[in-house]
C-alpha positions in Angstrom: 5.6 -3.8 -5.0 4.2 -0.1 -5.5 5.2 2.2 -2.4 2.8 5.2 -2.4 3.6 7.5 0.3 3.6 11.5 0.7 6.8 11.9 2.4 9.8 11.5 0.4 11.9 10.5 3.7 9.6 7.9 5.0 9.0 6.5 1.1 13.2 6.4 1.0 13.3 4.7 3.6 10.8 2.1 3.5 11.6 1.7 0.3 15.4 0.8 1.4 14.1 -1.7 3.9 12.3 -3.8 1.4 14.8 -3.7 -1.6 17.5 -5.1 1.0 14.3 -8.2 1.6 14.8 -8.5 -2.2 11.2 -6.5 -3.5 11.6 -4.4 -6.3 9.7 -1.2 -5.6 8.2 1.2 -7.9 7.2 4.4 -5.8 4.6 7.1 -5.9 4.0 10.1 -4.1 0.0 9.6 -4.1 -3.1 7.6 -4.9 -3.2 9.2 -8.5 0.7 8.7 -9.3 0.1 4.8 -8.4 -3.2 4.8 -10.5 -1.3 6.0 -13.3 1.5 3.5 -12.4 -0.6 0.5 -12.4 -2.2 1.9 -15.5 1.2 1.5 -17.5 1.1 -2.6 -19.2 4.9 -3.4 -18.5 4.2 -2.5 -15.0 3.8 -5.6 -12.5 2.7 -5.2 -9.2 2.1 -8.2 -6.9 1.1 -5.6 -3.8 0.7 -2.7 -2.7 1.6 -0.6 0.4 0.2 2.5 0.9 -0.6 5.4 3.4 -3.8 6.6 3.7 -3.5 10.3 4.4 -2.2 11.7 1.1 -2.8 15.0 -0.7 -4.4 14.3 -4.4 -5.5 10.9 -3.6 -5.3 8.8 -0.2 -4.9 5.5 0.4 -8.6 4.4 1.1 -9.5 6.5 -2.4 -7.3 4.3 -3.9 -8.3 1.1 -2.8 -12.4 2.0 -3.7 -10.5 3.5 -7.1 -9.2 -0.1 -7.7 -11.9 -2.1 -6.4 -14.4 -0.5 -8.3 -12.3 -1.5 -11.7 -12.0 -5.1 -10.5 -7.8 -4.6 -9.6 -7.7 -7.4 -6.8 -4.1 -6.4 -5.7 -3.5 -7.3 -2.4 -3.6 -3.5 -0.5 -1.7 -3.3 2.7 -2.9 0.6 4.3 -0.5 2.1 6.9 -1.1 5.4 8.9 -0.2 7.0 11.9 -3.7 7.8 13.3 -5.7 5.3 15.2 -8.3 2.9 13.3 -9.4 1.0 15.3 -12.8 0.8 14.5 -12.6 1.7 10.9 -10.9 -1.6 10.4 -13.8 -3.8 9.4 -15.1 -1.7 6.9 -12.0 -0.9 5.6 -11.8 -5.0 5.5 -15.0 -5.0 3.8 -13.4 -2.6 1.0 -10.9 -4.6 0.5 -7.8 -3.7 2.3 -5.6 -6.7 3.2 -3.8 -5.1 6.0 -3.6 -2.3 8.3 -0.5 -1.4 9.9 0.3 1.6 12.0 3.0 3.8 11.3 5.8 3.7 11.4 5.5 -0.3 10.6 6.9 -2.6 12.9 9.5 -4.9 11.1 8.0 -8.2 12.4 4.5 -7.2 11.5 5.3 -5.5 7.9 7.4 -8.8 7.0 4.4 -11.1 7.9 1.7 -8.4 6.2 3.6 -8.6 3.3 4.4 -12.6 3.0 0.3 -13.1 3.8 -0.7 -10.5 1.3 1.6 -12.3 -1.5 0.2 -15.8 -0.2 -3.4 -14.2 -2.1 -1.9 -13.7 -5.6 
C-alpha cells in the first residue's frame, strides 16, 4: 500500500494502524514523492491511500497523473473538507473511495478490502 500524506503525524499514525492489519506501507509526503515511488520497478503497490490537500502535488493531481498513464491502482482519497458533491466526478476520474478525515476504522477497513477486491 502507498500512504501519501503531508503531515508526518497523521502519516505515522495511519501508517501504524495498517501495518498492525498486516499491510506493508511504503509512505510519501506528496503526490510527486508517490509518483516517483510507483515509478521505481521493485516497487509493488496493490492501493493507494491518499489525501487530497497536499503541497507539490495533491491527491486529485495524482489520481489524473495516473489515470492519464493508464496506472489502474485502486485510489482511496481522504480529506477533512466536505465533498459532497465533488464525489461523482471524482468517481468519474477514477477514485475508488472517498473517506473523510480522520478515517473511521469500520469504514477504512471496508474501503480498503473493496479497493483490493478490484486488483
Amino acid at each position: 500500500m502507498l500512504l501519501v500524506e503531508d503531515d508526518a503525524e497523521v502519516r505515522n499514525s495511519l501508517a501504524t494502524l495498517l501495518e498492525g492489519w498486516n499491510y506493508r506501507v511504503v509512505h510519501a509526503a506528496n503526490g510527486q514523492e508517490a509518483l516517483v515511488s510507483l515509478a521505481r520497478p521493485w516497487q509493488q503497490v496493490d492501493v493507494i491511500l491518499s489525501d487530497v490537500v497536499m503541497p507539490r502535488l495533491g491527491g486529485i493531481g495524482l489520481v489524473k497523473a495516473l489515470r492519464t498513464d493508464g496506472v489502474t491502482i485502486p485510489v482511496i482519497l481522504m480529506s477533512g473538507y466536505a465533498a459532497h458533491e465533488a464525489r461523482a466526478v471524482l468517481k468519474e476520474a477514477g477514485v475508488t473511495a472517498w473517506l473523510d478525515k480522520p478515517p473511521d476504522r469500520t469504514a477504512l477497513a471496508t474501503a480498503l478490502v473493496a479497493a483490493l477486491a478490484q486488483r
